[in-house]
N, C-alpha and C positions, 0 to 999 in steps of 0.2 A: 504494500500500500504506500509505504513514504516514497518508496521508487517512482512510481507513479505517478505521486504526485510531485514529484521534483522534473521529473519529464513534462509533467505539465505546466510548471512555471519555467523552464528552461524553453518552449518549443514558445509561450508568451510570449519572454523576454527579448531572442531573437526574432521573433517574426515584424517586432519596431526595430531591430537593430541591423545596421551592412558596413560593412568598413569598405572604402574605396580607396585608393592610393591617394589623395589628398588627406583624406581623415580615414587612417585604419582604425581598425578594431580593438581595442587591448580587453584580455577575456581575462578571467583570473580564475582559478582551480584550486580549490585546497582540501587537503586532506586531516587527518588528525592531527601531524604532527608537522605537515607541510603547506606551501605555499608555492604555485607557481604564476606567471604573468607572462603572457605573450601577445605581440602584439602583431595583429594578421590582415592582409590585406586579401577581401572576399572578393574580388573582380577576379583576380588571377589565382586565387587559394592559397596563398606564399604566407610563411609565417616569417616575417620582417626582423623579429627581436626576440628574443627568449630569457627569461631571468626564472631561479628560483632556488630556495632555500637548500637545495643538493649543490649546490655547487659548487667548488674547493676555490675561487676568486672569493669568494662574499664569506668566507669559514669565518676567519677574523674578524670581523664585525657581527657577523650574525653571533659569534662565541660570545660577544661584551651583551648583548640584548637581554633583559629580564627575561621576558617572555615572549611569548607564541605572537602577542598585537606588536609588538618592539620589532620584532621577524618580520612580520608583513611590511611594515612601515620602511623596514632598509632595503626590502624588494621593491617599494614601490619608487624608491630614490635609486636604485640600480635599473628600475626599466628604463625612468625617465632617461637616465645618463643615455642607456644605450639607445631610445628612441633619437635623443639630440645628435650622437653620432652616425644615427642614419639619416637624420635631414626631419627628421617628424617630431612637428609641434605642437599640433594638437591630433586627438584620438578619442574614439568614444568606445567609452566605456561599459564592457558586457561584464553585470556581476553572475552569469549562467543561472543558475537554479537557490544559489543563496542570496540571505535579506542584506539590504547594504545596513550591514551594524558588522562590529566587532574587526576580524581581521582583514574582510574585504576594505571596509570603510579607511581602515590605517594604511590600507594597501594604494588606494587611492588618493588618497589626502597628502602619502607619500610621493605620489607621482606627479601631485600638481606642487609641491612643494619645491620637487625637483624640476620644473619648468612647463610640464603637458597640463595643456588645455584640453579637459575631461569632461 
């Protein structure tokens, strides 16, 4: 049943949302213990940027973070860096099947912090 119905707020949330190469998509994914953010451009299918809490670049900062929200939030300042070094300044923002509170919202607030217009 919760599968369900996160398919159905996922199939919602996309069916307002299209990333184009002017304004891609940044979708974010998270798990229990992780966080990931990628930023996709749906004309061509191409995923532009990828950041997330596996990564052995972000270990040392992510190691200094209190917690799981502190995590999101230095993902969301590692997307923005690497959306800047591909030329993208603004992106809209797909939270997939979760509510914007908690690690999405850090996750985002992180990226506008770091320059994207979300």
């Amino acid at each position: 049943m919760k599968s369900a119905l996160q398919a159905k707020r996922r199939r919602r949330v996309r069916s307002k949302i299209f990333g184009v190469s002017e304004r891609p998509r940044l979708t974010v994914c998270k798990s229990i213990k992780h966080v990931y953010a990628q930023i996709v451009d749906d004309t061509v299918g191409r995923t532009l940027a990828y950041v997330s809490s596996t990564s052995k670049q972000l270990a040392g900062k992510l190691g200094a973070a209190k917690n799981k929200t502190d995590r999101a939030k230095i993902i969301g300042l590692a997307i923005a860096d690497a959306a800047k070094e591909k030329g993208i300044i603004e992106v809209v923002f797909d939270r997939n099947h979760n509510r914007y509170h908690g690690r999405v919202r850090a996750l985002a607030e992180g990226a506008r912090e770091g320059g994207l217009k979300c």
